[in-house]
Structures are given as structure tokens and as C-alpha cells.
C-alpha positions in Angstrom: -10.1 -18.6 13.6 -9.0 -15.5 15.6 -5.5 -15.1 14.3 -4.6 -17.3 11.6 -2.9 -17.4 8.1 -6.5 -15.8 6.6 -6.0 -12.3 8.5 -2.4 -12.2 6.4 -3.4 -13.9 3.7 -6.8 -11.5 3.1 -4.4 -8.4 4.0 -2.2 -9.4 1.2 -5.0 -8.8 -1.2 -6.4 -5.7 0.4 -9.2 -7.1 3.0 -9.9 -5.0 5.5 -9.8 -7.1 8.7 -12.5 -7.2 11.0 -11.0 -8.4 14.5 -11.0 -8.5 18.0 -6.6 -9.5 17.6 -5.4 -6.2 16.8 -3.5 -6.2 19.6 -1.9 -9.7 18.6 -0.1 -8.5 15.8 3.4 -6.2 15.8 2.7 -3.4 15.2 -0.9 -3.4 17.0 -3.6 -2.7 13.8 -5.7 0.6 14.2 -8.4 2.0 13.1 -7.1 3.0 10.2 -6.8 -0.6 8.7 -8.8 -2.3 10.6 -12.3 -2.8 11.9 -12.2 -3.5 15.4 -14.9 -5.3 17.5 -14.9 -6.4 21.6 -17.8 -8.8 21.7 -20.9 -10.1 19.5 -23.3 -7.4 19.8 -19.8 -4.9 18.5 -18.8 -7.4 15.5 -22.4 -7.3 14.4 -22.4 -3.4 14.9 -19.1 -3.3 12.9 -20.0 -5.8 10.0 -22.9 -3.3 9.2 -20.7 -0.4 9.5 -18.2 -2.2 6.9 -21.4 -2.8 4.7 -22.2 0.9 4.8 -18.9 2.6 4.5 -18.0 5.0 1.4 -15.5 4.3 -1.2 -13.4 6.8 0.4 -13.5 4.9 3.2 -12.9 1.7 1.6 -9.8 3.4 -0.8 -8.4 5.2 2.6 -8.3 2.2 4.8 -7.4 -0.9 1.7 -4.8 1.6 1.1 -3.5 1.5 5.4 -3.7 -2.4 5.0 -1.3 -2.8 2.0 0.7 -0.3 3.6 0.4 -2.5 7.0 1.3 -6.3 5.1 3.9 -4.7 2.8 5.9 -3.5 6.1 5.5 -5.9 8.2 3.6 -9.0 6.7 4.9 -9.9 3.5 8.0 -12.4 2.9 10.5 -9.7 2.5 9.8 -7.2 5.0 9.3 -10.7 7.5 12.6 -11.8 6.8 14.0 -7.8 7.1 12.5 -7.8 10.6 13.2 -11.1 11.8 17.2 -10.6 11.0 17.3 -7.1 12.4 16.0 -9.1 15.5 18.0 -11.8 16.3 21.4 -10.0 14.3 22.3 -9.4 18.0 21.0 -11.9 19.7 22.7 -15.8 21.1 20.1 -16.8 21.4 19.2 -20.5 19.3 16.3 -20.8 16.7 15.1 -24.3 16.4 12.2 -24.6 13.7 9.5 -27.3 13.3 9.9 -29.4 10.1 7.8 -32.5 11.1 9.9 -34.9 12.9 13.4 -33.9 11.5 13.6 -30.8 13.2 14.0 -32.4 16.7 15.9 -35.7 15.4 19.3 -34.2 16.9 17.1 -33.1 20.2 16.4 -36.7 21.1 18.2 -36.9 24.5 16.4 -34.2 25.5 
């Protein structure tokens, strides 16, 4: 999958991504934790270049992607960032829980 639950769930552990969604997330990744790719002949280009880089490399960017998820990824910095967003805001939150979560939205 382009974006899923893996890119945050192999940032959490240190993985440096390699993806053509950087721009998807907030912030946008960079080159600094991330490997970036455009099309097949790039992701091919760049999976070689993550099979050849140096362990500073490796040390300089793991250390940009825990950096990345612990600021804006993880549970606590999510909730931090999601209440400093809607602390001003009227507007309503209605989240999915199955079928319960729109049992008062029937007449709709």
C-alpha cells in the first residue's frame, strides 16, 4: 500500500521509508528521513541506493525518522496536535466505530 498503517508502524521502529507519499504526510518527509522515488525505474534506483548506503547514513537518517514519528506520529504527540487543532474550532467530529457511530445519524 502507498500510505498505510506500515509507513507509521515501520517509522516507529526506525525504518527508513522508501515512498513516492511524502507529500501525504504533515509535515511533508525529506530527504533527510526518507528515500524518495517518482516512478519504477527511481524506486529501483533508490532501493539499491538504500542497499549501499553507509552506517552514517543509516545512523543520520533512522535518527531524522524517530525524530519525525515521535513529533508527529506517535499517540502522544497525535493527540497534542489534533487538540491544538480543533481547540478553536465548532466544527463537529463524528468518528467511525462500526455501525454505532452513525446510530444517532439515521434520519440523515
Amino acid at each position: 500500500m502507498p500510505l498505510c498503517h506500515h509507513l507509521i508502524e515501520g517509522m516507529k521502529v526506525g525504518a527508513i521509508p522508501i515512498t513516492n507519499c511524502e507529500n501525504l504526510l504533515s509535515p511533508k518527509l525529506t530527504s533527510e528521513n526518507s528515500l524518495q522515488f517518482s516512478n519504477l525505474n527511481d524506486l529501483i534506483e533508490k532501493i539499491h541506493h538504500a542497499l549501499a548506503m553507509s552506517k552514517e547514513e543509516i545512523i543520520f537518517k533512522r535518527k531524522n525518522v524517530f525524530d519525525y514519528y515521535s513529533n508527529n506520529l506517535s499517540p502522544g504527540s497525535f493527540r497534542l496536535n489534533f487538540m491544538n487543532l480543533i481547540k478553536n474550532s465548532d466544527k463537529k467530529i463524528v468518528c467511525c466505530d462500526d455501525d454505532r457511530s452513525v446510530e444517532k445519524y439515521e434520519n440523515f
